[in-house]
LOZA-101159 format. One line per 5 residues: number of its first residue (from 1); their letters; for each residue x, y, z of C-alpha. Coordinates in pm, 1 decimal, always signed. Layout:
// LOZA-101159
NUM> A> X,Y,Z ~ ...
***
This chain:
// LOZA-101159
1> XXXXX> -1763.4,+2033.3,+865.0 ~ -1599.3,+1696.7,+788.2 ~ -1627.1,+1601.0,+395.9 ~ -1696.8,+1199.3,+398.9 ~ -1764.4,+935.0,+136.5
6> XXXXX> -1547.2,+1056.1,-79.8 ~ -1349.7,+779.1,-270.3 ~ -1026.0,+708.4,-429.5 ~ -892.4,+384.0,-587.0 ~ -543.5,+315.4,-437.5
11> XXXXX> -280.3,+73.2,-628.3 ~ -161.6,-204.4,-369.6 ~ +134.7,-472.7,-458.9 ~ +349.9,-706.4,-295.2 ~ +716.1,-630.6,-347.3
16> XXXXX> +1043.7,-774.3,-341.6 ~ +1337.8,-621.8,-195.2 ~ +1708.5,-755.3,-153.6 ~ +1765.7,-747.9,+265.4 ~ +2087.1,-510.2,+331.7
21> XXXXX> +2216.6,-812.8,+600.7 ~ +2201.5,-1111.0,+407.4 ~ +2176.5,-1032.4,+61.0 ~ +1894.1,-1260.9,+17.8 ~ +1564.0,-1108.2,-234.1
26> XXXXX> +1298.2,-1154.4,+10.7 ~ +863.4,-1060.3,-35.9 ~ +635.4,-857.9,+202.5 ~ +373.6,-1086.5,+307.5 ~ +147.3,-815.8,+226.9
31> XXXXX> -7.4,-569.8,-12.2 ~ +111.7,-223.1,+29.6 ~ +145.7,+111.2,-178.5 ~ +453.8,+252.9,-305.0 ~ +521.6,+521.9,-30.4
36> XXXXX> +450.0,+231.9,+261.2 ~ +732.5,-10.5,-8.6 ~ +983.2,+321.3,+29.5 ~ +1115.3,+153.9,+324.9 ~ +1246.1,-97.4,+215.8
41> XXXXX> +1577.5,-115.6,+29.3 ~ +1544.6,-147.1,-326.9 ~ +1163.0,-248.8,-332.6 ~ +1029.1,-383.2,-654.6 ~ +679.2,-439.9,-746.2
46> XXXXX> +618.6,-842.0,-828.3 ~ +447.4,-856.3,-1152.7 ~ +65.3,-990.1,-1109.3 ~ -11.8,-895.0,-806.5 ~ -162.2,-528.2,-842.6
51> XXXXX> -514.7,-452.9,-659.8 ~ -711.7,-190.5,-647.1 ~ -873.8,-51.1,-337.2 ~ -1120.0,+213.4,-283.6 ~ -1064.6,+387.0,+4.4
56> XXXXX> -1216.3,+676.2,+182.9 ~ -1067.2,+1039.4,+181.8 ~ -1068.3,+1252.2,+464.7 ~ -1056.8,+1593.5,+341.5 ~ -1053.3,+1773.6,+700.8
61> XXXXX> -768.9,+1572.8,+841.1 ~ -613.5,+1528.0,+477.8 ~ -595.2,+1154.8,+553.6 ~ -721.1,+792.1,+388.1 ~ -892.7,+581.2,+537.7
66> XXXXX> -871.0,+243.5,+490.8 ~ -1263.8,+43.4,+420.1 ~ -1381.8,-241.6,+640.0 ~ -1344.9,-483.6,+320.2 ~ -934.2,-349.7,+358.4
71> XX> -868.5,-488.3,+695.1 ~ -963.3,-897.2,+620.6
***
């Protein structure tokens, strides 16, 4: 038996990261959490541009999915 509509609220940013090549401090051109920022080398949050999302928890396939407000 599958547990759904449970909710969580999920910190998003945009970070900044220095790129190992050219040295240059460079910005994802999207939100993401911290473990999705881990790969990139020395991510930092910007300042300002936090959000909160709710999303859905799976508790049967110990996954989160992502709401249809997430994806546009």
């Amino acid at each position: 038996m599958a547990l759904f509509g449970q909710t969580m609220l999920v910190e998003f940013w945009r970070w900044s990261y220095k790129d190992p090549i050219t040295g240059h401090v460079c910005r994802t051109a999207v939100h993401m959490t911290a473990d999705e920022a881990r790969s990139y080398p020395q991510a930092r949050r910007i300042r300002g541009t936090l959000e909160f999302r709710e999303l859905e928890i799976d508790f049967e396939q110990s996954s989160i999915r992502r709401s249809r407000a997430d994806i546009c």
